[in-house]
PyMOL Python script that loads the backbone (N, CA, C, O; Angstrom):
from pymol import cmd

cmd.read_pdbstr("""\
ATOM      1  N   UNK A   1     100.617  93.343 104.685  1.00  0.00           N
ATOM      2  CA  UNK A   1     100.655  93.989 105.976  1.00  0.00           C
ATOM      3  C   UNK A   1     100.395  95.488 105.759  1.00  0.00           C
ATOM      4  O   UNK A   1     100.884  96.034 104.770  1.00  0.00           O
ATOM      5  N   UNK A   2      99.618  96.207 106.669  1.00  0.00           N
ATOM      6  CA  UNK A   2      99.526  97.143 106.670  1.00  0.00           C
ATOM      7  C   UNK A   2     100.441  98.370 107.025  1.00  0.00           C
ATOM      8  O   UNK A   2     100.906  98.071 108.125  1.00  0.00           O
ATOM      9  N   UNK A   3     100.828  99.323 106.742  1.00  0.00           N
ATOM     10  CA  UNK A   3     101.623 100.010 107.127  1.00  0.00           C
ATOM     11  C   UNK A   3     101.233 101.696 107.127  1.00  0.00           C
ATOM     12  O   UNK A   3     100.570 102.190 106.215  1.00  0.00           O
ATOM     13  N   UNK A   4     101.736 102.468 108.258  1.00  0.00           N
ATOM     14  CA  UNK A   4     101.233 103.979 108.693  1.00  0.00           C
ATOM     15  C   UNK A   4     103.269 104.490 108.133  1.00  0.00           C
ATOM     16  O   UNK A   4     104.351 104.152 108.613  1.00  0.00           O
ATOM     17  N   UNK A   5     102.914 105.338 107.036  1.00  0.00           N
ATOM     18  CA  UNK A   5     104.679 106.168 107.063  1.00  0.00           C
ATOM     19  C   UNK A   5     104.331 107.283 106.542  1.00  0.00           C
ATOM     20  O   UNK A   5     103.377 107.546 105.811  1.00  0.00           O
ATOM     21  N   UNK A   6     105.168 107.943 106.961  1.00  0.00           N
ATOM     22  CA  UNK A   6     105.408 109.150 107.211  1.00  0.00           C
ATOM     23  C   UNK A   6     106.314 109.816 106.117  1.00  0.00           C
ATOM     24  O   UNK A   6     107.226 109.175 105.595  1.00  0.00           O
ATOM     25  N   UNK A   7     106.021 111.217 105.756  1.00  0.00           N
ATOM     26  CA  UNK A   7     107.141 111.605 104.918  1.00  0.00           C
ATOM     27  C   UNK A   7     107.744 112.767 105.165  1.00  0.00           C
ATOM     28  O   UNK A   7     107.399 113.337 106.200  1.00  0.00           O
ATOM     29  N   UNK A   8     108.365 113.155 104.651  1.00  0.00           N
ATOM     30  CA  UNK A   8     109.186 114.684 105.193  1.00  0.00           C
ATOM     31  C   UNK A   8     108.457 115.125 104.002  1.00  0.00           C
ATOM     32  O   UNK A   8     108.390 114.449 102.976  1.00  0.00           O
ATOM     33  N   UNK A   9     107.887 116.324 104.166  1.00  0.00           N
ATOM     34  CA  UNK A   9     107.419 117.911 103.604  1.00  0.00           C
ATOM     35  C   UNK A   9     108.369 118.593 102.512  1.00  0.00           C
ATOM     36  O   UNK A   9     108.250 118.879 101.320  1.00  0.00           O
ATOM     37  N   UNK A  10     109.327 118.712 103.443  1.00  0.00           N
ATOM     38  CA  UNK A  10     110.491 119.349 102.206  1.00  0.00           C
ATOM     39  C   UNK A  10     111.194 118.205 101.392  1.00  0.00           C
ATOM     40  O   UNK A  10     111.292 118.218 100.165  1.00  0.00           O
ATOM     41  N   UNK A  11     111.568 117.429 102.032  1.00  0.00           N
ATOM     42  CA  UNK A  11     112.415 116.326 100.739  1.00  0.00           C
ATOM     43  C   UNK A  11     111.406 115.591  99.826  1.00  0.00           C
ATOM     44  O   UNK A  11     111.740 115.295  98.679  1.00  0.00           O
ATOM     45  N   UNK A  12     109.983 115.240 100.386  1.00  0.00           N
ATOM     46  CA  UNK A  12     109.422 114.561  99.781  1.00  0.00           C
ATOM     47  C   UNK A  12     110.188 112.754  99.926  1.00  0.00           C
ATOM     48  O   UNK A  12     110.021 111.967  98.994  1.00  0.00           O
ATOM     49  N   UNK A  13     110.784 112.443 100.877  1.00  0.00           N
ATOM     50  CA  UNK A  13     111.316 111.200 101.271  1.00  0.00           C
ATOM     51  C   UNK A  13     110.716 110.504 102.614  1.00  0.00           C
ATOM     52  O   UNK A  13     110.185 111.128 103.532  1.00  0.00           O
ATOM     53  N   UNK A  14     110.882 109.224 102.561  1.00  0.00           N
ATOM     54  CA  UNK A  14     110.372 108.445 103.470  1.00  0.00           C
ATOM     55  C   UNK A  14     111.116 109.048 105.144  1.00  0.00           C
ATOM     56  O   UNK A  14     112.293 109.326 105.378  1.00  0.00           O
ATOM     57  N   UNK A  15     109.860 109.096 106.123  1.00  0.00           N
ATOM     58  CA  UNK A  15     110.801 109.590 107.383  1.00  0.00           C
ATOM     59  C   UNK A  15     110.569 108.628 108.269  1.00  0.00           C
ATOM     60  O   UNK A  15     111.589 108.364 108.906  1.00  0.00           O
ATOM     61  N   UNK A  16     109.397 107.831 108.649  1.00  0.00           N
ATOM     62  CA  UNK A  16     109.457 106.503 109.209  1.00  0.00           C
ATOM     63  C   UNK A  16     108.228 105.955 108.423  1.00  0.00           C
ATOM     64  O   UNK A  16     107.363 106.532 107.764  1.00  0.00           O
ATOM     65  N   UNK A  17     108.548 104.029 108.856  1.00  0.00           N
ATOM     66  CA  UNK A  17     107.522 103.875 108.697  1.00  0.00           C
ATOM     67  C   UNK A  17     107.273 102.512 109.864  1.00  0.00           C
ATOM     68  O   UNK A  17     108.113 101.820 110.439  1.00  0.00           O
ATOM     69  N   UNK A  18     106.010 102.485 109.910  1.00  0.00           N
ATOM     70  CA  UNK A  18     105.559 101.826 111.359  1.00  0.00           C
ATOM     71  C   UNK A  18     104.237 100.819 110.718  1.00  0.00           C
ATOM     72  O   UNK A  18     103.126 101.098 110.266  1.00  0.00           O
ATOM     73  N   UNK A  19     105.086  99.345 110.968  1.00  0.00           N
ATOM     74  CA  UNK A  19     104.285  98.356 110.637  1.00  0.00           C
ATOM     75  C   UNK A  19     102.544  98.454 111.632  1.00  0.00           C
ATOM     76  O   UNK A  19     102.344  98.643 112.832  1.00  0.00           O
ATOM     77  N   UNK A  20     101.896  98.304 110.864  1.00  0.00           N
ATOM     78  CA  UNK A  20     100.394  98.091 111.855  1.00  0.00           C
ATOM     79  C   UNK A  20     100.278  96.553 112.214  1.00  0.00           C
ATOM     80  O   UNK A  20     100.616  95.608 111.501  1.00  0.00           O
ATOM     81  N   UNK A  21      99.860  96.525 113.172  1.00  0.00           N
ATOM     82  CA  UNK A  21     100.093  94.963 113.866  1.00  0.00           C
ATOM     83  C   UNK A  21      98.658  94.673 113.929  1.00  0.00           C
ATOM     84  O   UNK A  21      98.117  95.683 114.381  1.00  0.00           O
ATOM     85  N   UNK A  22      97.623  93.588 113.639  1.00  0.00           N
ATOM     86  CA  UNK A  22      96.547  93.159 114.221  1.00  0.00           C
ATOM     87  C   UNK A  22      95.376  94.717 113.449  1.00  0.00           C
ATOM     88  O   UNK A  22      94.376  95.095 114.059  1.00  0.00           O
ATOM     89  N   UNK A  23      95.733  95.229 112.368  1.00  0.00           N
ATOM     90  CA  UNK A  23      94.730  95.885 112.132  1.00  0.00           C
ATOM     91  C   UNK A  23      94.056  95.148 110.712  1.00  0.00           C
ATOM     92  O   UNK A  23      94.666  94.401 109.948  1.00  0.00           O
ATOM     93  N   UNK A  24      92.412  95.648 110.577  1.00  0.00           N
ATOM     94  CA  UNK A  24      91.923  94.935 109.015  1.00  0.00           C
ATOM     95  C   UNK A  24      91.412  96.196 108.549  1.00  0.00           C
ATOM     96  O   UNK A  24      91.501  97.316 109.053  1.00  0.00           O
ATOM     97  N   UNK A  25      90.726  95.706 107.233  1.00  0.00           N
ATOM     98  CA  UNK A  25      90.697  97.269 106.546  1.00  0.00           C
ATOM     99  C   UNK A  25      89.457  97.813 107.202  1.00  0.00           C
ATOM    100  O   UNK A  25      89.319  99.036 107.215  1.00  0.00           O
ATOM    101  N   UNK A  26      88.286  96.835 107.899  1.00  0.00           N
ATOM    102  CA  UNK A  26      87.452  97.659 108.450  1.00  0.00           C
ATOM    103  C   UNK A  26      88.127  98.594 110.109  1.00  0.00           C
ATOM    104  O   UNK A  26      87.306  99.389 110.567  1.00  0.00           O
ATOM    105  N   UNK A  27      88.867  98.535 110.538  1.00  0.00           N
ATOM    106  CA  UNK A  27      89.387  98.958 111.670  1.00  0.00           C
ATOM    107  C   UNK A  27      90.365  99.944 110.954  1.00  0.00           C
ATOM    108  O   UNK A  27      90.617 100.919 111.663  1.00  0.00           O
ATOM    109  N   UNK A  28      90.867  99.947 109.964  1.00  0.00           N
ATOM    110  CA  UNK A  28      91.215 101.180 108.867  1.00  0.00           C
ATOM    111  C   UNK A  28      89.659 102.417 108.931  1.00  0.00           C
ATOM    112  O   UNK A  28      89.552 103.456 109.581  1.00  0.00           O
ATOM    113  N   UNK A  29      89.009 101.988 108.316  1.00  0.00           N
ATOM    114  CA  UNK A  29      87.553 102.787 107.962  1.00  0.00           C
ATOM    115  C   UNK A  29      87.150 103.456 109.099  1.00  0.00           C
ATOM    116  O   UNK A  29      86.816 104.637 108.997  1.00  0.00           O
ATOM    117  N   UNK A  30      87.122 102.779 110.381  1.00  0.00           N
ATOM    118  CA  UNK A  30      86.986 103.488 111.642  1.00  0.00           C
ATOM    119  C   UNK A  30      87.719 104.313 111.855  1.00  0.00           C
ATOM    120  O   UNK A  30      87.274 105.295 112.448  1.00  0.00           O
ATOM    121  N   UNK A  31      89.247 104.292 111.449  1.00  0.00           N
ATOM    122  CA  UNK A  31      90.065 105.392 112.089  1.00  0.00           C
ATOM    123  C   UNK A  31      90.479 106.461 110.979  1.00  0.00           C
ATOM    124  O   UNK A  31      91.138 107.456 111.280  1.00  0.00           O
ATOM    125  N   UNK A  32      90.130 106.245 109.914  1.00  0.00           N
ATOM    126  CA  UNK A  32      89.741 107.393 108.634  1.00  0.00           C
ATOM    127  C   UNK A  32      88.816 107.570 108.168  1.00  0.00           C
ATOM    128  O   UNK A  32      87.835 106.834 108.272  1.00  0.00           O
ATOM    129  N   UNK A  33      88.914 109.123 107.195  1.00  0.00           N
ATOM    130  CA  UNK A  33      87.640 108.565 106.304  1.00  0.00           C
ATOM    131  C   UNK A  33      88.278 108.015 105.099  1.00  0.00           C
ATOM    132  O   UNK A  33      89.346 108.500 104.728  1.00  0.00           O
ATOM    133  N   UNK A  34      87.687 106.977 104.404  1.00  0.00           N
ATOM    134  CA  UNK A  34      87.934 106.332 103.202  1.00  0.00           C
ATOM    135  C   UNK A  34      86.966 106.455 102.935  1.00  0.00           C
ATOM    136  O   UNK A  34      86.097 106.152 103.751  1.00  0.00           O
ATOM    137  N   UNK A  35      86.484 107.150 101.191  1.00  0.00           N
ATOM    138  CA  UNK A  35      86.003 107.134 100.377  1.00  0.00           C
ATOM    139  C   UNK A  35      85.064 105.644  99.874  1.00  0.00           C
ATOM    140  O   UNK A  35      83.833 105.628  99.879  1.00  0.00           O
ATOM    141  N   UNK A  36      85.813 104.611  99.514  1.00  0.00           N
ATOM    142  CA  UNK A  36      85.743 102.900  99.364  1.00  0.00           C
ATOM    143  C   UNK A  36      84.487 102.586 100.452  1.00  0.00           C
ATOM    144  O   UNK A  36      84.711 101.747 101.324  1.00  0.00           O
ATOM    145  N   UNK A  37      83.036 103.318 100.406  1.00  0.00           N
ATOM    146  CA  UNK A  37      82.469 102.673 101.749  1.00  0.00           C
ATOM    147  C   UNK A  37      81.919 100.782 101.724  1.00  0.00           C
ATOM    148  O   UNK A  37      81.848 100.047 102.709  1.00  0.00           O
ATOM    149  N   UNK A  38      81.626 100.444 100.367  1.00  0.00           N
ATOM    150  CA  UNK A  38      81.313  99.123 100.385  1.00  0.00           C
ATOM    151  C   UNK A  38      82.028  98.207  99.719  1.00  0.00           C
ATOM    152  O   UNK A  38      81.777  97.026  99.477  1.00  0.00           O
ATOM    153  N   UNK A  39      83.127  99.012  99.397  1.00  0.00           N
ATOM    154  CA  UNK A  39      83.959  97.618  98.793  1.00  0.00           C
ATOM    155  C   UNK A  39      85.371  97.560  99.731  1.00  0.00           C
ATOM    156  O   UNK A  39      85.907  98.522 100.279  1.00  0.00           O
ATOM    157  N   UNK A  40      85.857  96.008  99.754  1.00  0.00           N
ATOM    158  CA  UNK A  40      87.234  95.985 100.090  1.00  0.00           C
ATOM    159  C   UNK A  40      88.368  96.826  99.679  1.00  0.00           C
ATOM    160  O   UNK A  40      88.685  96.988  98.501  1.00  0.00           O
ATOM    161  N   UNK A  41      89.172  97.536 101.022  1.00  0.00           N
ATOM    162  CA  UNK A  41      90.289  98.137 100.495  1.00  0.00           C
ATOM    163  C   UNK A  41      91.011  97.901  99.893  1.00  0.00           C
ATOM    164  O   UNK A  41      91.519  96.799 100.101  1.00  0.00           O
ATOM    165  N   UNK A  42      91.558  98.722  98.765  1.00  0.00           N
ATOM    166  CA  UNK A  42      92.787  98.527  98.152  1.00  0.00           C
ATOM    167  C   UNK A  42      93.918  98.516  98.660  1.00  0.00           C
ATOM    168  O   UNK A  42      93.987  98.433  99.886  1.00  0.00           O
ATOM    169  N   UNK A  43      95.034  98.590  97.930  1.00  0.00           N
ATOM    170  CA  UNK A  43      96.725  99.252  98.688  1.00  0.00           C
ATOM    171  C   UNK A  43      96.792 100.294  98.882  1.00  0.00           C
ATOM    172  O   UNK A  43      97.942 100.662  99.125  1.00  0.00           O
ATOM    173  N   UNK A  44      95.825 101.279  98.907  1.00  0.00           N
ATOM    174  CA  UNK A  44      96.375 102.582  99.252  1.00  0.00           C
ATOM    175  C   UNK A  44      96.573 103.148  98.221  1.00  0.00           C
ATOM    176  O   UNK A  44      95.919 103.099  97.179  1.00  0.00           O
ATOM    177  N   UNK A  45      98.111 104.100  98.633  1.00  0.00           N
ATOM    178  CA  UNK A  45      98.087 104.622  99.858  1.00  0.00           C
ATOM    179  C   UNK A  45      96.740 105.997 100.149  1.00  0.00           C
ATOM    180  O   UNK A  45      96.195 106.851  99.451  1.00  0.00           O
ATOM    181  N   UNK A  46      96.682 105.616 101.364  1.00  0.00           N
ATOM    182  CA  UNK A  46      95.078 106.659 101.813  1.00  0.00           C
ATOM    183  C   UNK A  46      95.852 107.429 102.756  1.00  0.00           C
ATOM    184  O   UNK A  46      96.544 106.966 103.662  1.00  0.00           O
ATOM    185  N   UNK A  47      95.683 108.603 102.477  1.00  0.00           N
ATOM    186  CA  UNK A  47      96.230 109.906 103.551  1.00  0.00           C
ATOM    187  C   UNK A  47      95.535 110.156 104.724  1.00  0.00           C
ATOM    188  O   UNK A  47      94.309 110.272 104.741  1.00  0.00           O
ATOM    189  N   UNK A  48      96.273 110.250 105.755  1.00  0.00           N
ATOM    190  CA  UNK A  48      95.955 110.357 107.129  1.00  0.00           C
ATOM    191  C   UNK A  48      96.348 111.602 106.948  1.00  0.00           C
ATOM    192  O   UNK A  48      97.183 112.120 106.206  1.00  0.00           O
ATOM    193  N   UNK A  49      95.078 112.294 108.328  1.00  0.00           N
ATOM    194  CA  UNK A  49      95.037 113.875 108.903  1.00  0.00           C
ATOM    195  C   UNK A  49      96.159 113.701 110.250  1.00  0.00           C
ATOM    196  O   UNK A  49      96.284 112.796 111.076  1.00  0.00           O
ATOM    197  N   UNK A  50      96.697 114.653 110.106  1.00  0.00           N
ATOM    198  CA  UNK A  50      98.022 114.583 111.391  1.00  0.00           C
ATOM    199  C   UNK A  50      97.127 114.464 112.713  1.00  0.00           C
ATOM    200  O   UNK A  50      97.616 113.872 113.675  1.00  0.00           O
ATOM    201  N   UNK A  51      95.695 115.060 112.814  1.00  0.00           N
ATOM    202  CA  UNK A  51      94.924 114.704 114.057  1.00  0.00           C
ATOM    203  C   UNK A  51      94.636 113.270 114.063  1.00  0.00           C
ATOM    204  O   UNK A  51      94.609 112.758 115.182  1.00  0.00           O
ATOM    205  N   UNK A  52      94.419 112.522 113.074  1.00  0.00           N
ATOM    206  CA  UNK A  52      94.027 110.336 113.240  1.00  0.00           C
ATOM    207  C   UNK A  52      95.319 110.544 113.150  1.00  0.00           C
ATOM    208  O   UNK A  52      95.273 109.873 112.119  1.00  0.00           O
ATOM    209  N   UNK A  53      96.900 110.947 113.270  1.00  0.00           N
ATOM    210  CA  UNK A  53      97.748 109.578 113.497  1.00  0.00           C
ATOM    211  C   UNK A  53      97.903 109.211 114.936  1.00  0.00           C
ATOM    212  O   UNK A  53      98.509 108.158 115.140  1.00  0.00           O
ATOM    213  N   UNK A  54      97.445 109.918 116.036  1.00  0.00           N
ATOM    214  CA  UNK A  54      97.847 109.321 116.932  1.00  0.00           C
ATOM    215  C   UNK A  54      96.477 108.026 117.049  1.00  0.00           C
ATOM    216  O   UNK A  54      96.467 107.016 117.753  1.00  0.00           O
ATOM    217  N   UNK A  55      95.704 108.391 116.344  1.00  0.00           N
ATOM    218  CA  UNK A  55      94.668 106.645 116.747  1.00  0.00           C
ATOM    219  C   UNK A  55      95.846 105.421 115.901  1.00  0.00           C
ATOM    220  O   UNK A  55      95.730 104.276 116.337  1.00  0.00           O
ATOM    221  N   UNK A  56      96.668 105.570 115.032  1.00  0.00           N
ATOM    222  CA  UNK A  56      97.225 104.397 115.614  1.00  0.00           C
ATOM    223  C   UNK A  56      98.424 103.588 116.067  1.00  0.00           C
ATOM    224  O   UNK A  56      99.023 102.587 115.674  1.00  0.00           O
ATOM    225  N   UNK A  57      98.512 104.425 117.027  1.00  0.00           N
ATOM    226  CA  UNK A  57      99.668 103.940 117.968  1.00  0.00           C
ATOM    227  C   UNK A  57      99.579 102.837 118.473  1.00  0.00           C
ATOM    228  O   UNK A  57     100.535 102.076 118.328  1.00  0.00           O
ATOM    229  N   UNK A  58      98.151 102.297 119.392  1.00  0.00           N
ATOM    230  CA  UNK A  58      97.734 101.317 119.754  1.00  0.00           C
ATOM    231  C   UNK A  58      98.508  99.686 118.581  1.00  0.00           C
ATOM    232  O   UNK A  58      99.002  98.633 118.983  1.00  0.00           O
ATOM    233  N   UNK A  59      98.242 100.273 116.870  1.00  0.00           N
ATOM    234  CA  UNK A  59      98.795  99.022 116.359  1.00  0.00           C
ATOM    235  C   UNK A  59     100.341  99.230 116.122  1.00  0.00           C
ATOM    236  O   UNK A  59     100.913  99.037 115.049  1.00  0.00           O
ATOM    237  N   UNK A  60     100.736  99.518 116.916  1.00  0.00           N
ATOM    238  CA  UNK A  60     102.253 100.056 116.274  1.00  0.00           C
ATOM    239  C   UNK A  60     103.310  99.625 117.881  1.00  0.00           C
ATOM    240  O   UNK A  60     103.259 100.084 119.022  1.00  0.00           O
ATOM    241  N   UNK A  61     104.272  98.461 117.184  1.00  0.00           N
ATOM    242  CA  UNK A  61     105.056  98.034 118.355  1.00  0.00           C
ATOM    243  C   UNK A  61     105.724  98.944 118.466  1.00  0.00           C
ATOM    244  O   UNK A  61     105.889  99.563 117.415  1.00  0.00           O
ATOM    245  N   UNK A  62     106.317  99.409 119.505  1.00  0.00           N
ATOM    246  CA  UNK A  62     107.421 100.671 119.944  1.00  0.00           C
ATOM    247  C   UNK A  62     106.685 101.948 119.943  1.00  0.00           C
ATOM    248  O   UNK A  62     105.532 102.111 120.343  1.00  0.00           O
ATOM    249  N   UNK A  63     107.369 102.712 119.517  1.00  0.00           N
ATOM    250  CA  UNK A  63     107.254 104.683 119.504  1.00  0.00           C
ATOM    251  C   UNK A  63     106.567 104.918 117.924  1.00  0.00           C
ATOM    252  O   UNK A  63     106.755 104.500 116.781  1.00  0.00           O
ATOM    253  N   UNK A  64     105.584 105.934 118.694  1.00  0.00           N
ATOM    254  CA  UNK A  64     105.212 106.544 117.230  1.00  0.00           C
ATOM    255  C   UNK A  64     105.436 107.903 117.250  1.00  0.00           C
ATOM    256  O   UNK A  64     104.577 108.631 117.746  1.00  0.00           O
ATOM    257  N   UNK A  65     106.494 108.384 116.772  1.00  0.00           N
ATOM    258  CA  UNK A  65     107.001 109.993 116.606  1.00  0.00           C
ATOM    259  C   UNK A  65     106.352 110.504 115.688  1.00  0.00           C
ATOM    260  O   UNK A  65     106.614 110.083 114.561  1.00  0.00           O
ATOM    261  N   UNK A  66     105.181 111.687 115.836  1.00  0.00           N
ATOM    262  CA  UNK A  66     104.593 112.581 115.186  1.00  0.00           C
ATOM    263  C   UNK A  66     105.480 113.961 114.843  1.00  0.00           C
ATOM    264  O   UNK A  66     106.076 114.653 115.668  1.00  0.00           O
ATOM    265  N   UNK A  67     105.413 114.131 113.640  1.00  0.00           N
ATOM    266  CA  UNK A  67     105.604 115.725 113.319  1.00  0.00           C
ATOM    267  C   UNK A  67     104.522 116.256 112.394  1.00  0.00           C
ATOM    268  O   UNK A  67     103.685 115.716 111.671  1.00  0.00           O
ATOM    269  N   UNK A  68     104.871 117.616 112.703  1.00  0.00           N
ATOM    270  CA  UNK A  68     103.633 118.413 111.591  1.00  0.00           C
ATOM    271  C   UNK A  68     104.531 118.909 110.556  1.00  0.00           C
ATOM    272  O   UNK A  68     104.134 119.781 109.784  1.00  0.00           O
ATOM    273  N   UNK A  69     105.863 118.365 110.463  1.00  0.00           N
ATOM    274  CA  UNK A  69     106.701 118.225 108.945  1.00  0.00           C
ATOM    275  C   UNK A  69     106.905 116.953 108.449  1.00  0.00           C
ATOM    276  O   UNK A  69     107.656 116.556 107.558  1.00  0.00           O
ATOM    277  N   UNK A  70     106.161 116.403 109.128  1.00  0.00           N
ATOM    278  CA  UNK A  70     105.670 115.261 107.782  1.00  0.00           C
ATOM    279  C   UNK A  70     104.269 115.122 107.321  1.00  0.00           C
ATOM    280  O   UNK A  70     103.366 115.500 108.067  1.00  0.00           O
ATOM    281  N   UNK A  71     103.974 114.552 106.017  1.00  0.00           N
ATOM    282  CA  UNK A  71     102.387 114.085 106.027  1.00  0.00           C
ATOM    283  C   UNK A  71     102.684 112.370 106.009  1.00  0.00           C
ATOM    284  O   UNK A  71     103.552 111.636 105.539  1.00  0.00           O
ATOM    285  N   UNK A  72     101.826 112.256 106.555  1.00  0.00           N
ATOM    286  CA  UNK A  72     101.283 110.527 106.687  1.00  0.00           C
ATOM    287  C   UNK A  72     100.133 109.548 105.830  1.00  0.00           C
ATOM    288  O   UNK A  72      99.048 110.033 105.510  1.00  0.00           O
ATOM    289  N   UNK A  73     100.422 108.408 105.565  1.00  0.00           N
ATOM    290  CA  UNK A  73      99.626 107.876 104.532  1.00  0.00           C
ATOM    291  C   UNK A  73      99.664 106.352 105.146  1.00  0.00           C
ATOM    292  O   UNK A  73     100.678 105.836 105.614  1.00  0.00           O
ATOM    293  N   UNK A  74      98.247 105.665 105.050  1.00  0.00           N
ATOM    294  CA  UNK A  74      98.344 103.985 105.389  1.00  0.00           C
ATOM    295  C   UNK A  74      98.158 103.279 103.969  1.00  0.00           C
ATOM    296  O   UNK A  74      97.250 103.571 103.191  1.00  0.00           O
ATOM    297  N   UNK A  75      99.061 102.386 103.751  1.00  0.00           N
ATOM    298  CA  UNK A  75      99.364 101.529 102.812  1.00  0.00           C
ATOM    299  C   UNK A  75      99.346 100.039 102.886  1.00  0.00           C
ATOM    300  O   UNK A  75      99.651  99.637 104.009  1.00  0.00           O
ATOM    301  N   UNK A  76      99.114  99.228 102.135  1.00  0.00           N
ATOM    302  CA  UNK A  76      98.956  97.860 102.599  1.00  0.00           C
ATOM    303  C   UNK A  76     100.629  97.525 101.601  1.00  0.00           C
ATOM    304  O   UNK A  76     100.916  98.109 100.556  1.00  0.00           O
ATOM    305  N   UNK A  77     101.237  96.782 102.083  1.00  0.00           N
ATOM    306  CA  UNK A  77     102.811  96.128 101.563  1.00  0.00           C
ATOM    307  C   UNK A  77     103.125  94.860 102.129  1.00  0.00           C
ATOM    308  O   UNK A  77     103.049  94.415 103.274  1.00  0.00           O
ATOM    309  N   UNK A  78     103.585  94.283 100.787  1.00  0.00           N
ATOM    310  CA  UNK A  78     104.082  92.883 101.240  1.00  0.00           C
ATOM    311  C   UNK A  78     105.423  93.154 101.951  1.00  0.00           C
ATOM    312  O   UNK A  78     106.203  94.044 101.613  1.00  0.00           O
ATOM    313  N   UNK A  79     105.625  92.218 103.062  1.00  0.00           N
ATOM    314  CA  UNK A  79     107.025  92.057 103.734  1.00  0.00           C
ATOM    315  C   UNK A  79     107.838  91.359 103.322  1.00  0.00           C
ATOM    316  O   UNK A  79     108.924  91.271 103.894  1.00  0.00           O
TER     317      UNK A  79
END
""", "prot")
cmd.dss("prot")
cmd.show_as("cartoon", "prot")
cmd.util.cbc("prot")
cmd.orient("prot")
């Protein structure tokens, strides 16, 4: 499963993280840039610009709380 989390700046610790629902790695590629243009994604983690996290809210059940004291990264993780 894919996953968008977030970290705190100063601690360097996890601050949320928000399962992606119904996304694949090409619908990843659309909403970043990834480097990987012709091969299948790996696990990550690939760093998101604080301007793409709000593209994906859409896969994210509930609230997606942005700060600009965290940085953000999408990761693929088993549940």
């Amino acid at each position: 499963m894919w996953y968008l989390e977030s970290y705190d700046k100063r601690t360097d610790s996890i601050a949320n993280s928000y399962r992606l629902v119904a996304i694949t790695g090409d619908g990843i590629r659309e909403l970043i840039d990834v480097d990987e243009d012709d091969l299948p994604l790996e696990m990550g983690p690939y760093p998101v610009a604080l301007a793409d996290v709000p593209k994906f809210a859409r896969y994210i059940e509930g609230d997606l709380r942005i700060s600009s004291d965290n940085v953000y990264f999408i990761g693929l993780f088993t549940d």
